[in-house]
C-alpha positions in Angstrom: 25.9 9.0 10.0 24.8 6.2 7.0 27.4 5.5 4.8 26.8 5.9 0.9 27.7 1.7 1.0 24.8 0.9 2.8 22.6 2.5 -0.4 20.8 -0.4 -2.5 20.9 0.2 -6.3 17.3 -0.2 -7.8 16.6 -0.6 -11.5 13.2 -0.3 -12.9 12.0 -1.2 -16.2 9.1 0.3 -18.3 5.9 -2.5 -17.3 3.4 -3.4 -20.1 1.6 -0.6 -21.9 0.1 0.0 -25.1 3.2 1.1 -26.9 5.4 -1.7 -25.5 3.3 -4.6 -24.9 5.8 -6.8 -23.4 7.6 -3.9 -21.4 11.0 -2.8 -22.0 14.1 -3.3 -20.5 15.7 -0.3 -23.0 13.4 2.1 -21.1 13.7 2.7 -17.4 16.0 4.1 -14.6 18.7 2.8 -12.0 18.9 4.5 -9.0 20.5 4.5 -5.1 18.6 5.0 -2.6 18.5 3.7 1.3 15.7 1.3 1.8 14.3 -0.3 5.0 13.5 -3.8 6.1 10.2 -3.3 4.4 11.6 -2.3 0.7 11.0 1.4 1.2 12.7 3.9 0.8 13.8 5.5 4.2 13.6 9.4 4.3 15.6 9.6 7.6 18.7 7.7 6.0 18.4 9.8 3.0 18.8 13.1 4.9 22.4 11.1 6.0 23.2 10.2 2.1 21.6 12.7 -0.3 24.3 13.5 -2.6 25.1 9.6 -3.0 21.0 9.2 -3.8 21.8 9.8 -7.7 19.6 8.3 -10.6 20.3 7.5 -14.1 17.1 7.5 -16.7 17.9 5.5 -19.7 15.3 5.7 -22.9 16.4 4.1 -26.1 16.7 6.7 -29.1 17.6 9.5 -25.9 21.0 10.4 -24.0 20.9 9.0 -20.8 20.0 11.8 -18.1 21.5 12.0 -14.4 20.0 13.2 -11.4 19.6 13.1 -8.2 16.8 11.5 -6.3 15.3 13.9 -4.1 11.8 14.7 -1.3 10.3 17.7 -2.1 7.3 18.6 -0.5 3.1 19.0 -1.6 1.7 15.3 -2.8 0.7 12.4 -0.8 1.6 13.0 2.6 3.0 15.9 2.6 5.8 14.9 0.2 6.8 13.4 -3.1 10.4 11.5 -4.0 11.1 12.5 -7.5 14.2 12.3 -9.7 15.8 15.7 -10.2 18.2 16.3 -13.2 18.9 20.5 -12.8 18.8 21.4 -9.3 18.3 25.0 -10.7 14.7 24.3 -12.4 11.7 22.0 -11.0 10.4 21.9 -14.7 12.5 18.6 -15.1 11.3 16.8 -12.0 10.2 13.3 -12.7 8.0 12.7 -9.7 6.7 9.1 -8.4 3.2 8.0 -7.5 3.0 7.6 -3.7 6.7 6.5 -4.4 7.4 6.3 -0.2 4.5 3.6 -0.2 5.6 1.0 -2.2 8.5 -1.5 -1.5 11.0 -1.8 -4.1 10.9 -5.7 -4.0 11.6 -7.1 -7.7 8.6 -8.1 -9.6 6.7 -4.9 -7.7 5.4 -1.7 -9.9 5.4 1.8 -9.4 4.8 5.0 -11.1 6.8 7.7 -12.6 5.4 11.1 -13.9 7.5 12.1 -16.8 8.7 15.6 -17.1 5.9 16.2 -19.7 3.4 14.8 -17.1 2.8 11.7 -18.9 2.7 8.8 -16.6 4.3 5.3 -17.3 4.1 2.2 -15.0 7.4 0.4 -13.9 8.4 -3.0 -12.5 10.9 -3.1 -10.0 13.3 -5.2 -11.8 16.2 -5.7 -9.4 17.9 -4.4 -6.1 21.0 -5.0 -5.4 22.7 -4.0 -2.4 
């Protein structure tokens, strides 16, 4: 079995858009998650570590939310990694744009579907781990 340590934590900040021009490191999320030697994130090892796989979405002027990151499936490829924040309810579900094809490599970006299906790009902004 993995164990939770060999997790890397991944913060992402908001990227440029029309509201923040210079992108903001007030709005984003930090999460664990077991990546490969290629940056992505590795569905096998996250079977193993799961309930370590948590994520924290921070949003200046909002409380910070805490979830977990999860693979449901429909999407690209027959499944989706989103961040879950009430296991009971999938109306919360932040998913990600073809999330399991990008490497989370700072200075990368990817894409997050809010849970009012707004989308917002992201820059990968460090992984420590």
């Amino acid at each position: 079995m993995t164990s939770p340590d060999t997790l890397q934590h991944i913060t992402l900040h908001l990227a440029r858009c029309a509201e923040f021009p210079e992108g903001s490191d007030r709005h984003g999320y930090s999460f664990r998650a077991p990546l490969d030697g290629r940056g992505h994130i590795d569905p096998l090892r996250w079977k193993e570590t799961r309930p370590h796989c948590v994520v924290r979405r921070f949003w200046a002027g909002e409380a910070d939310r805490h979830g977990q990151l999860i693979h449901k499936p429909g999407g690209a490829q027959g499944a989706t990694w989103a961040f879950d924040y009430d296991a009971s309810t999938t109306r919360d579900d932040e998913a990600g744009y073809r999330l399991g094809d990008h490497a989370f490599v700072p200075g990368e970006y990817v894409s997050i579907r809010d849970d009012a299906g707004a989308m917002h790009s992201f820059v990968v902004h460090q992984v420590e781990g």
